[in-house]
C-alpha positions as CSV (number, residue, x, y, z in Angstrom):
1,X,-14.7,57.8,-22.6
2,X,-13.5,54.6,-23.9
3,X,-11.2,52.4,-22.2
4,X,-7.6,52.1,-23.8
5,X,-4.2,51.4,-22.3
6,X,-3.6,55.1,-22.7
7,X,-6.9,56.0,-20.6
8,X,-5.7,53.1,-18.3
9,X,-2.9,54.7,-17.4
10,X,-4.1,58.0,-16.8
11,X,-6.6,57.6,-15.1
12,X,-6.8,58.9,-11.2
13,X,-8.9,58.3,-7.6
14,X,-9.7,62.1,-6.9
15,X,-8.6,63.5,-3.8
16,X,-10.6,62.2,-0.9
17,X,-11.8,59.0,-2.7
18,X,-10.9,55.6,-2.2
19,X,-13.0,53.5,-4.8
20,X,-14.2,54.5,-7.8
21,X,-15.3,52.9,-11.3
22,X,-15.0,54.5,-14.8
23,X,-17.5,52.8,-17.5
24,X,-16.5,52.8,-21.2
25,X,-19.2,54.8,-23.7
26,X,-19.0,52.4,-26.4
27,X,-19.9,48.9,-24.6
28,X,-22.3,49.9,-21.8
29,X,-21.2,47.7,-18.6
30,X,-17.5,47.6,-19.4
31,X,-15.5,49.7,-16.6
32,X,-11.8,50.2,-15.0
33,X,-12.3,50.3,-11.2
34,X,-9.5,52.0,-9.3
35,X,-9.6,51.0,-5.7
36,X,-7.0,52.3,-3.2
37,X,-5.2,49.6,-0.7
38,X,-2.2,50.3,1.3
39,X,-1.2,53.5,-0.6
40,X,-1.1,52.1,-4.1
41,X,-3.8,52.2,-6.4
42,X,-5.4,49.0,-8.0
43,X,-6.4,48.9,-11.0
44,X,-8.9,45.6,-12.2
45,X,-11.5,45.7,-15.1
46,X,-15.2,45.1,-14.5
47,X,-18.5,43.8,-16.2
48,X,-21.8,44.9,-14.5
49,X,-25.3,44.5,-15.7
50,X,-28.8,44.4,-14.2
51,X,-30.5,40.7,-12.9
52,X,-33.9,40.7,-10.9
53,X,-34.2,44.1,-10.2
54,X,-30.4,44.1,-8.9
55,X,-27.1,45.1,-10.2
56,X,-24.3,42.5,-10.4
57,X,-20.4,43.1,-11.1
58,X,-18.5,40.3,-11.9
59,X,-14.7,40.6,-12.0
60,X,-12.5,40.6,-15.1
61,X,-8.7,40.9,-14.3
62,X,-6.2,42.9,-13.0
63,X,-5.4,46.0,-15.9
64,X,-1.4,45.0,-14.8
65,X,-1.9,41.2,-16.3
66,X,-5.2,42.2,-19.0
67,X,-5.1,44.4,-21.5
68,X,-8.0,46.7,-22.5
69,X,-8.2,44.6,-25.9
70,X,-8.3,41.8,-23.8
71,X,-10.6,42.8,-20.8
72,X,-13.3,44.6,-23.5
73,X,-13.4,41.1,-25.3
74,X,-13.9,39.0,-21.7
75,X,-16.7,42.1,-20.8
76,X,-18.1,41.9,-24.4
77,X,-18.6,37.9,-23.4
78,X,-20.2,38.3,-20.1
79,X,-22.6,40.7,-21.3
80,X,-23.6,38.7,-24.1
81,X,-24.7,35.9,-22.1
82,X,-26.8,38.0,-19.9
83,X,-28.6,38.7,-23.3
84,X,-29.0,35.1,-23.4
85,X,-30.4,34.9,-20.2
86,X,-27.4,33.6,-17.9
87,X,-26.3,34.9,-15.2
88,X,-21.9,34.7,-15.2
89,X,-21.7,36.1,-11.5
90,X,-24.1,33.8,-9.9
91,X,-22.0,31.0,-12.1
92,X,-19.0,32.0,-10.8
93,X,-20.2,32.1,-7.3
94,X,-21.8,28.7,-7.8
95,X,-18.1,27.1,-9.4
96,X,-16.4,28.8,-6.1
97,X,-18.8,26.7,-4.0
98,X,-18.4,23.5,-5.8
99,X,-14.5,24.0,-6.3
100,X,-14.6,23.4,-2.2
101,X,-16.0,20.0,-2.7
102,X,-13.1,18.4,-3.5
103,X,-13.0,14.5,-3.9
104,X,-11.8,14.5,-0.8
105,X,-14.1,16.3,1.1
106,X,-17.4,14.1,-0.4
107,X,-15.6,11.1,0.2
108,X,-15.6,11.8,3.9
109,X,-19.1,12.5,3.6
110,X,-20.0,9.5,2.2
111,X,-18.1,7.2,4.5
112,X,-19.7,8.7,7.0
113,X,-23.1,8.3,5.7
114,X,-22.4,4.7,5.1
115,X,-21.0,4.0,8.6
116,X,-24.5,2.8,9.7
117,X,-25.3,1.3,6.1
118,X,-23.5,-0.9,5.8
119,X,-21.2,-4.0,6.7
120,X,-18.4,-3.6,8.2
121,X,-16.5,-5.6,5.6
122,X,-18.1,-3.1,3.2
123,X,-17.2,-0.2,5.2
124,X,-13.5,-1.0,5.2
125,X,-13.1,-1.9,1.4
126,X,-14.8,1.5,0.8
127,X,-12.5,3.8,3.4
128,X,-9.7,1.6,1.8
129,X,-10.3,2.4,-2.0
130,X,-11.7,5.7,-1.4
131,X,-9.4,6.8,0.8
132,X,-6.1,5.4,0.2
133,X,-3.7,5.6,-2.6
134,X,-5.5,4.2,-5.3
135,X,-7.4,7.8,-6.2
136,X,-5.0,9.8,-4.1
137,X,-3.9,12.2,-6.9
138,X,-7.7,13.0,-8.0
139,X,-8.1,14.2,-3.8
140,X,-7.8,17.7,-4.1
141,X,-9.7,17.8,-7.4
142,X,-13.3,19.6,-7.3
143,X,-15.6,16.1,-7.3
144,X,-17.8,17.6,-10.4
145,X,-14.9,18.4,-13.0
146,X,-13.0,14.7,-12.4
147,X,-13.1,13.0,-16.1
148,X,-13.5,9.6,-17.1
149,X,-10.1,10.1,-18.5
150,X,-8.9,11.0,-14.9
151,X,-9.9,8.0,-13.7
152,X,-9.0,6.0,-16.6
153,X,-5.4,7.0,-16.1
154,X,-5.5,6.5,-12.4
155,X,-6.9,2.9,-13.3
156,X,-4.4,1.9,-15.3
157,X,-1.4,3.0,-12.4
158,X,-3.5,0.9,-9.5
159,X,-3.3,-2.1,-12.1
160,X,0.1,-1.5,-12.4
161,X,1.0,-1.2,-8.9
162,X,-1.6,-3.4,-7.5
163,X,-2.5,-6.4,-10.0
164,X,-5.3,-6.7,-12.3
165,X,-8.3,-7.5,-9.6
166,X,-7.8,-4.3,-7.8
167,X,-9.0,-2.2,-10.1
168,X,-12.2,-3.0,-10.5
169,X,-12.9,-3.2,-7.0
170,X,-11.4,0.2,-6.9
171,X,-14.1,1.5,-10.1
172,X,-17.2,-0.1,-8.1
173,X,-16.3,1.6,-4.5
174,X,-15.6,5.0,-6.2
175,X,-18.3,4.6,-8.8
176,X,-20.7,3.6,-5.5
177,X,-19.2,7.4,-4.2
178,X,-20.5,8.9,-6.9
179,X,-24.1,7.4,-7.5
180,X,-24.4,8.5,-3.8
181,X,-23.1,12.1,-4.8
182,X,-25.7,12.1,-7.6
183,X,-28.7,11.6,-5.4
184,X,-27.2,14.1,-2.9
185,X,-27.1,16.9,-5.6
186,X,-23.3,17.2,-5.5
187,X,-22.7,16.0,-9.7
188,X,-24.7,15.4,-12.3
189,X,-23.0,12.7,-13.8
190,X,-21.1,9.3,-12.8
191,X,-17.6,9.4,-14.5
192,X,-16.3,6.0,-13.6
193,X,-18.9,4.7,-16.3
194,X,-16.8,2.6,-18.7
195,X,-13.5,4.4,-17.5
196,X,-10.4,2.1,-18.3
197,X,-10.4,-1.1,-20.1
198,X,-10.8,-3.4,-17.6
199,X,-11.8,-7.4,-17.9
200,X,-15.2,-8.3,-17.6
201,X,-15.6,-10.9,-14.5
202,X,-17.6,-13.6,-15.3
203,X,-20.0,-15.6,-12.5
204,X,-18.0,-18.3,-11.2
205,X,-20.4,-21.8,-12.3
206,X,-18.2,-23.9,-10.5
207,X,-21.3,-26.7,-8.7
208,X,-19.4,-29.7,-6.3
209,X,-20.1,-33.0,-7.7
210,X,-21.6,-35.4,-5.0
211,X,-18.1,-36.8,-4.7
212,X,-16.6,-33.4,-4.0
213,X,-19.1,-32.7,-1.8
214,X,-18.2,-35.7,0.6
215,X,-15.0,-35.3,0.4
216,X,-15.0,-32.0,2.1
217,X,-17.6,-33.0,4.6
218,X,-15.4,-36.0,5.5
219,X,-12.3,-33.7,5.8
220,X,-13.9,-31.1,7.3
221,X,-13.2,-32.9,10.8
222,X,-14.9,-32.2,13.9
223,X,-13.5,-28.7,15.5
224,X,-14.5,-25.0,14.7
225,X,-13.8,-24.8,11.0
226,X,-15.4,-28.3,10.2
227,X,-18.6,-27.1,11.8
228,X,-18.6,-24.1,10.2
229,X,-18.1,-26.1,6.9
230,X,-21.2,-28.3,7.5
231,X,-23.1,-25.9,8.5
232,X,-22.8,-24.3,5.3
233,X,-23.5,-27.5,3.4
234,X,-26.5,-28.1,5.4
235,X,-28.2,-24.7,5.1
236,X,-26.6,-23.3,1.9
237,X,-25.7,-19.4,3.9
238,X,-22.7,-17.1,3.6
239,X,-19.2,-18.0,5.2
240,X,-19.6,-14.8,7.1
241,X,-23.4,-15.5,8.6
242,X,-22.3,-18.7,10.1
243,X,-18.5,-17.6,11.4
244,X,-20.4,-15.2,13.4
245,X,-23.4,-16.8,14.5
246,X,-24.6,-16.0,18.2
247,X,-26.3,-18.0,21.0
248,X,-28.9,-15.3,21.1
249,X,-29.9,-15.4,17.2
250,X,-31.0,-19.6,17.6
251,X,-34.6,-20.2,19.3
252,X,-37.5,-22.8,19.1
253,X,-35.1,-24.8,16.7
254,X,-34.9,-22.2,14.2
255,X,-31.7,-19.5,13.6
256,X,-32.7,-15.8,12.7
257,X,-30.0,-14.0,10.8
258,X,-30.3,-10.3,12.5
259,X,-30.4,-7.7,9.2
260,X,-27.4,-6.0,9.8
261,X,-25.4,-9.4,9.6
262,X,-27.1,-10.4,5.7
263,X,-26.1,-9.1,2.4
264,X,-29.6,-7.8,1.7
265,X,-30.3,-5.7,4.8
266,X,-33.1,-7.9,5.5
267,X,-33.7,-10.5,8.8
268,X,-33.8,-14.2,8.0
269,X,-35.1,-17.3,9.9
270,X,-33.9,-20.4,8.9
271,X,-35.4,-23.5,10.1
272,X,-32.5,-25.7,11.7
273,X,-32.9,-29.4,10.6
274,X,-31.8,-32.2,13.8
275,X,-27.9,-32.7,11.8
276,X,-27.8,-28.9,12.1
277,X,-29.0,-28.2,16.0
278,X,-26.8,-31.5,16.2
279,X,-23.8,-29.4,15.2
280,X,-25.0,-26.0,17.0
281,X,-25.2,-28.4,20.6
282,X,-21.7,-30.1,19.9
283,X,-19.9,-26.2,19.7
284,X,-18.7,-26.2,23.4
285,X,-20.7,-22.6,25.2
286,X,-17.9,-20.5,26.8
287,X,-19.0,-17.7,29.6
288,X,-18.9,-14.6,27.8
289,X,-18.7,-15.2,24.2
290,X,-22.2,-14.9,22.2
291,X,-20.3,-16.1,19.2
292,X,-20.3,-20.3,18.4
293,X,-17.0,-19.7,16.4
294,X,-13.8,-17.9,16.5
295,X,-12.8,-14.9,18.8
296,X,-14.5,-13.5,21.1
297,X,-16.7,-10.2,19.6
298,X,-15.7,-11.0,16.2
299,X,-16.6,-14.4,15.4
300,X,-14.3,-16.7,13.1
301,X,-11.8,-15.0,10.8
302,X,-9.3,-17.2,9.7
303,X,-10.9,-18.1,6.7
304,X,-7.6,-18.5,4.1
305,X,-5.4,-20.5,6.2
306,X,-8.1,-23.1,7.6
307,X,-9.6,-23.6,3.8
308,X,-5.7,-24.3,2.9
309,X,-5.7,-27.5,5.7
310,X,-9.1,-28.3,4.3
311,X,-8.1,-28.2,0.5
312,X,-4.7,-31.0,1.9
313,X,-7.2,-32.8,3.5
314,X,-10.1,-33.6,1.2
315,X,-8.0,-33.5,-2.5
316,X,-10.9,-31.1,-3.7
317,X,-9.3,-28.4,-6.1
318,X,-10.4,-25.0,-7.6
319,X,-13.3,-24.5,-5.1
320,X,-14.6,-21.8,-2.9
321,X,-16.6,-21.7,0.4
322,X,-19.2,-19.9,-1.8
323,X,-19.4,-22.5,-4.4
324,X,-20.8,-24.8,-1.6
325,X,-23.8,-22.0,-1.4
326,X,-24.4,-22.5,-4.9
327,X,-24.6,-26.0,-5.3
328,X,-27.1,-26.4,-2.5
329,X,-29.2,-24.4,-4.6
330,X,-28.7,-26.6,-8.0
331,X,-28.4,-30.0,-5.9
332,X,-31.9,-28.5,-4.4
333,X,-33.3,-27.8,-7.7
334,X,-32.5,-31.3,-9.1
335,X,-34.6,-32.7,-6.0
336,X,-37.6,-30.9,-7.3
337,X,-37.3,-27.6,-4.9
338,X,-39.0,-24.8,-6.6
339,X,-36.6,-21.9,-7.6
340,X,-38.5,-19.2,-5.1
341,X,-38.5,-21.8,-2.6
342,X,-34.7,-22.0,-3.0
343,X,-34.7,-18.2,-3.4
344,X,-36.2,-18.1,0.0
345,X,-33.8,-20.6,1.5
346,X,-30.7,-18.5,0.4
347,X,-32.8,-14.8,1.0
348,X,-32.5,-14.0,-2.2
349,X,-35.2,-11.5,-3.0
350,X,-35.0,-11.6,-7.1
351,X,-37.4,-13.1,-9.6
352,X,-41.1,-13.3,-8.6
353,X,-39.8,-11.1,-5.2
354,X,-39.2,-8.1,-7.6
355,X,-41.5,-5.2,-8.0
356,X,-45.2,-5.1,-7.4
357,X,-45.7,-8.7,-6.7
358,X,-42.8,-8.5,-4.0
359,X,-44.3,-5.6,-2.7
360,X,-47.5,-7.3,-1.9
361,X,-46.1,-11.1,-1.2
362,X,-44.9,-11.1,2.0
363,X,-44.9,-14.5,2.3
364,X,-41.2,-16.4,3.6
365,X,-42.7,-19.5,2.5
366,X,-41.2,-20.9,6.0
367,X,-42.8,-24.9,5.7
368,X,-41.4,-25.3,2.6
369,X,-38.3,-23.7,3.1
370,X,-38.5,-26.3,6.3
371,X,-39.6,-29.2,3.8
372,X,-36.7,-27.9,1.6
373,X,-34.3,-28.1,4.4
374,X,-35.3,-31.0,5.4
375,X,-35.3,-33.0,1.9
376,X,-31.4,-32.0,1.4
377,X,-30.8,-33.2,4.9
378,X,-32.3,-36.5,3.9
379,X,-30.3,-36.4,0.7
380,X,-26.7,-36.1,2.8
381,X,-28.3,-38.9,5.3
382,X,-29.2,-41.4,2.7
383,X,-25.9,-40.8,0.6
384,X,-24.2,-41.6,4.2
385,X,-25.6,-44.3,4.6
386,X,-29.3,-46.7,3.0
387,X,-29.8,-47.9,6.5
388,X,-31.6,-45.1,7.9
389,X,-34.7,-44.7,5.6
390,X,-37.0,-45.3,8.3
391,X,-36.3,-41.4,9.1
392,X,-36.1,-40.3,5.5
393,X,-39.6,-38.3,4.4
394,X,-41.4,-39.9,1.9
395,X,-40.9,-36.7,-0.5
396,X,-37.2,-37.8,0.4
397,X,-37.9,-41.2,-1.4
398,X,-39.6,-40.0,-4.5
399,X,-36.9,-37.7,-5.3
400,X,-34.6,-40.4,-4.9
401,X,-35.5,-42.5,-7.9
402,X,-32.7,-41.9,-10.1
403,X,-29.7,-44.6,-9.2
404,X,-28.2,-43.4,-6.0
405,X,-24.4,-43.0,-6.0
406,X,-22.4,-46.2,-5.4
407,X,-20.7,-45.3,-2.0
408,X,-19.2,-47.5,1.0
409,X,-21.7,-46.7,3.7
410,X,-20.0,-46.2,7.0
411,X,-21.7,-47.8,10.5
412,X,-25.2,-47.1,11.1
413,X,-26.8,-46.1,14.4
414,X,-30.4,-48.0,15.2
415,X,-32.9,-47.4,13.0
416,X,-35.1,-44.0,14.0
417,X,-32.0,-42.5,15.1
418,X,-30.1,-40.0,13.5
419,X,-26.4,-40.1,13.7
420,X,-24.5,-37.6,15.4
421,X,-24.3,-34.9,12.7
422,X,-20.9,-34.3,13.7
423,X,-19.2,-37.6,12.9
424,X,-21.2,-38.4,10.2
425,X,-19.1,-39.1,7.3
426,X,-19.7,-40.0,3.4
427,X,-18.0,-42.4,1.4
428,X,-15.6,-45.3,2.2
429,X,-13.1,-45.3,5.3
């Protein structure tokens, strides 16, 4: 028999029979089944073959939508790529499974995998890219068939609707999604690679000039946000590390940045020089609050508003709290501070800290980060004031050879004693 529309149509269960399945002679493989279901008869073309030992059958169409022209061409392609080798049912059943792992779906999985991972700062930028409207049409897509060109397009609406910085913060979280989906198993491939024409951001070089510097030390003031601000000039860390530092994290003169508080992942003890533990002892200790700064649990978040008094205050433009981070490192360079000595200041693990040799150097390197520390230290002292070199190291002195900057100094205590770190000031009053 061979499968036409005219056989298609007269073709019958037999009496007592609710399923049966009528195979074309000339393409072995090929069959109509006829399947009874609420007393009508369905009919639907089939292609079965022969894999390990087993016999598969992999649906075609219903004979109402195909033809027989057009099911015999469909059958004559599944059976030629079990010739090849393939196996079209187990593909199917594989596409089925994947076609349930919808952007949507992995997305949850990842944010729950990163729950623990990561920041909380990080955590929220990723639930809020991933999970709000910026890929919110692409949620019910399966995650392995999204395109660069799907994201591309979705790219170009979030610039639209949200300015031209969103976007690429919107590429890395989803592009982060997928890299994680890739070692998971769940796609082979990372789509958001060079999806939409977005700007390149360059590193910001921006390094305070001495004057700058002093300016924002001197308007930094004496109350929560002026600490913090010192602080960061003194020890060169993250806004973040010192807005939330605790009580518990500062022992035997030395601070210990827990990992799950640095941008690495990894613990850090900094040595705390006598301007900084002269800072730390001014911050008043409240009962129940571990935090030095801000609210309690939280530590200090009013970062944007605070910089804004700061900025009226010192006449220092186009600068970030970062920037101060970064010119501690090139002011500590241009005193002679090795660069994995400053690397070790800032935890940065990069340079000689990468591959083998980081893998079997342990070392933190903590007397010269304290001699580091302490050099800079003597650096903001001695640009205070040239009366108190009799507590300035004699490394302090060396390094100071080139003409010092022509300042006012302001009063001086008696020599041997350090000012109070919190009132010192640079430059003329």
């Amino acid at each position: 028999m061979k499968i036409t529309k005219t056989t298609v149509a007269e073709l019958a269960l037999a009496d007592g029979k609710n399923d049966s399945i009528h195979f074309d002679d000339s393409l072995p493989g090929f069959g109509l089944r006829l399947r009874r279901s609420g007393g009508k008869v369905l009919r639907s073309y089939v292609a079965q073959y022969k894999r390990g030992g087993a016999s598969r059958r992999i649906l075609l169409g219903s004979a109402d939508v195909l033809s027989a022209e057009k099911a015999r061409a469909a059958a004559k392609t599944v059976l030629a790529k079990v010739q090849l080798g393939e196996d079209p049912q187990a593909e199917r059943v594989e596409r089925r499974t994947k076609d349930r792992l919808t952007l949507r779906s992995v997305v949850e999985q990842f944010i729950a995998d990163k729950e623990e991972a990561v920041r909380p700062r990080t955590l929220g930028g990723l639930t809020r890219y991933l999970t709000g409207p910026h890929f919110k049409p692409l949620h019910g897509m399966p995650v392995d068939t999204i395109t660069r060109k799907d994201i591309a397009a979705r790219l170009v609406v979030i610039k639209r609707e949200h300015g031209t910085t969103t976007p690429a913060s919107a590429r890395a979280a989803l592009s982060s999604m997928y890299t994680w989906a890739m070692k998971q198993g769940l796609v082979e491939h990372n789509p958001t690679i060079n999806a939409g024409d977005l700007p390149t951001s360059k590193p910001r070089e921006r390094v305070l000039a001495d004057q700058e510097l002093a300016a924002i030390w001197n308007g930094a003031g004496d109350w929560g946000y002026g600490k913090i601000v010192k602080l960061l000039i003194l020890t060169g860390c993250r806004r973040q590390e010192i807005g939330s530092m605790k009580w518990g994290e500062i022992k035997d003169g030395a601070w210990t940045i827990p990992a799950h508080r640095s941008k690495n992942g990894r613990a850090h003890k900094l040595p705390l020089m006598a301007m900084a533990m002269d800072i730390i002892e001014s911050v008043p200790r409240l009962v129940g609050r571990e935090q030095l700064f801000g609210t309690r649990g939280t530590g200090f978040g009013h970062w944007s508003r605070c910089k804004e008094d700061l900025d009226k205050r010192c006449g220092v433009t186009d600068w970030r709290l970062h920037d101060i981070r970064r010119t501690v490192a090139t002011r500590m360079a241009d005193l002679g501070v090795q660069p994995h000595i400053i690397e070790a200041v800032l935890n940065h693990y990069s340079g000689h800290k990468r591959g083998v040799g980081g893998i079997y150097n342990r070392s933190r390197y903590e007397r010269d980060v304290r001699n580091a520390l302490a050099l800079w230290e003597d650096r903001i002292v001695l640009q205070a004031t040239r009366r108190c070199c009799t507590r300035i190291s004699a490394n302090s002195i060396r390094s100071f050879s080139a003409p010092a900057l022509q300042w006012s100094p302001t009063p001086t205590a008696p020599n041997g004693v350090y000012f109070s770190a919190s009132k010192l000031a640079w430059g003329a009053r």
